[in-house]
N, C-alpha and C positions, 0 to 999 in steps of 0.2 A: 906869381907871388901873391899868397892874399894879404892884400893892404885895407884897415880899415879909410873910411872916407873921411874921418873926423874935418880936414879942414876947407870941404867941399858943403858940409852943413851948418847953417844956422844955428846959431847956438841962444838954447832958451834963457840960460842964465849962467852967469860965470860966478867964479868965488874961490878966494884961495885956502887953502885945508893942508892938514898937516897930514902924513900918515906914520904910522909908527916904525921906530925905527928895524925893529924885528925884522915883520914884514917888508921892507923896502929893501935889507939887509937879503932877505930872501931872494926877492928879485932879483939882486944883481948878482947874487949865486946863480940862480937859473938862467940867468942869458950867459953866465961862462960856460954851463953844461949840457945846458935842453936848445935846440934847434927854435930859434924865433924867426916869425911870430909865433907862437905858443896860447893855443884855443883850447879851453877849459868851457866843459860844457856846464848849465847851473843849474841841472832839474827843479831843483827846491823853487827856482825862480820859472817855472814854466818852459816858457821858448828861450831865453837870456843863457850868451855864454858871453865867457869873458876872454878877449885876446888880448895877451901881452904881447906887446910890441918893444925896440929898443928903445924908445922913449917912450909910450906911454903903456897906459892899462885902458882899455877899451870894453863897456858894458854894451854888447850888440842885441837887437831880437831880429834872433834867427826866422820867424814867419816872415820879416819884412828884409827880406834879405839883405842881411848884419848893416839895419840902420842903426846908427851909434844911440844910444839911450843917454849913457853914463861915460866921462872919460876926466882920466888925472892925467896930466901932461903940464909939462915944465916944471919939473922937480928941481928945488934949487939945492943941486948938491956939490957944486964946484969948491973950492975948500973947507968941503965939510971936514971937520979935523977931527971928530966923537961920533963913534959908530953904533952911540945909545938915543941920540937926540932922537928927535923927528923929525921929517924931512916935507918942509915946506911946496906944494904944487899949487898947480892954478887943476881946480876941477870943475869941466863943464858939463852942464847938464842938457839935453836936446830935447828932454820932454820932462812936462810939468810934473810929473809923480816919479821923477829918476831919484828924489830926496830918500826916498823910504826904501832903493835897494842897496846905499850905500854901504853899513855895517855888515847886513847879510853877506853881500860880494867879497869882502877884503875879507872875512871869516872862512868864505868859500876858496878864496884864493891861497890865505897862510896854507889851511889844509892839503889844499891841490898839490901846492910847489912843493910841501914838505913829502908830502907823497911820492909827487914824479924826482925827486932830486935823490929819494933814497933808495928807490926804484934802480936809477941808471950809476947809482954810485958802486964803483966798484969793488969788490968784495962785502957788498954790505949784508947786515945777516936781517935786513928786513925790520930794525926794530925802531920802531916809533913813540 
């Protein structure tokens, strides 16, 4: 099974972040349909793919064989009762310049999942 190492690393800086609810909404569609972990490559970002895991989202660079860069984890969604809010995480960073791929990734990521969810959806006529 590929597991990323997030809690075997150093962490450069921590900070808690909200992400939207759409996206996170997304998420938990895709671990009812798509096979996890679920590795989304990010050309636009070079060597950086992103692994969804069941609890978190993981920015790895693939040259350094999938050192964490970027990772959201502990999502506080336990009686969340509105499936509009945003959804509060703790996101840790492992290297100093992981601030500037944050927007690009979750843009990269809404796309992906909406993608692979309508991909494996059945009977779907493909439209996005």
């Amino acid at each position: 099974m590929m597991s990323t190492r997030i809690h075997d690393m150093p962490v450069y800086a921590a900070r808690t972040d909200q992400v939207e609810a759409a996206l996170y909404n997304l998420w938990r569609r895709a671990r009812l349909h798509l096979p996890m972990p679920l590795r989304i490559d990010l050309p636009e970002l070079k060597q950086m793919a992103l692994i969804l895991e069941e609890d978190s989202w993981v920015v790895v660079d693939q040259c350094q064989y999938d050192l964490p860069v970027l990772a959201w984890l502990d999502f506080q969604d336990s009686g969340r009762t509105s499936l509009h809010t945003p959804v509060s995480c703790t996101m840790n960073y492992y290297h100093y310049m992981a601030s500037h791929l944050r927007e690009k990734v979750l843009t990269l990521m809404l796309e992906a999942l909406e993608s692979r969810l309508s991909e494996s959806a059945p009977g779907s006529g493909g439209h996005s």
